[in-house]
N, C-alpha and C positions, 0 to 999 in steps of 0.2 A: 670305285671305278664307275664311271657315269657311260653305262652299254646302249645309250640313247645319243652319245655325242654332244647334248646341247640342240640337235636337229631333230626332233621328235617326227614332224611330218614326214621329211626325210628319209628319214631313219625308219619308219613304219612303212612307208612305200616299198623302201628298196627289198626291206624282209617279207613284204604281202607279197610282192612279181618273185624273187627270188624263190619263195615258197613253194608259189603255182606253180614253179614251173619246173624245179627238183621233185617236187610228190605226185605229178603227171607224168614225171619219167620213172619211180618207183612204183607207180600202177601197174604202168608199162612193164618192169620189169620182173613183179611177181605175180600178175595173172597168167592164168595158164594157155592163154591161144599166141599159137607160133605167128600169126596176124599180126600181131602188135611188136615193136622193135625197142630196146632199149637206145635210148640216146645221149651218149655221156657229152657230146656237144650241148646241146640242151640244157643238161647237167652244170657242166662249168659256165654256159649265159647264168645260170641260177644263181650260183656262188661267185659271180662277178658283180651280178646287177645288186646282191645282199651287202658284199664289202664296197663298191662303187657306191652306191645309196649314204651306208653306213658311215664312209668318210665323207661326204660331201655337207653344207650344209644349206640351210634354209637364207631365199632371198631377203627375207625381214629382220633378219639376224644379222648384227653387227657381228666384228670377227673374232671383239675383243667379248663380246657377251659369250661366244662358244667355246673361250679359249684358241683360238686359233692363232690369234697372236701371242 
């Protein structure tokens, strides 16, 4: 199972934003000042931008080199 797609760059982008942006909402969510708000919108941009990334591929990439055809 190839968990890179063939899109490396891609694929490395979309899990670095997706990352940032799920573990700024878990900061959020177990430090202790009522000041800060959990954001599960936030949350699912994360887990959209990590599978949107992760399907998508690279412009130098022919379709049939990633499998895609």
């Amino acid at each position: 199972m190839n968990l890179l797609n063939g899109s490396k760059e891609t694929t490395l982008a979309g899990l670095l934003m997706g990352l940032s942006l799920i573990l700024g909402e878990l900061s959020d969510l177990l430090d202790s000042d009522p000041a800060t708000v959990f954001d599960l919108t936030i949350v699912t941009a994360g887990v959209a931008a990590i599978i949107g990334f992760w399907r998508s591929r690279d412009n130098n990439k022919r379709s049939e080199t990633v499998g895609a055809k």
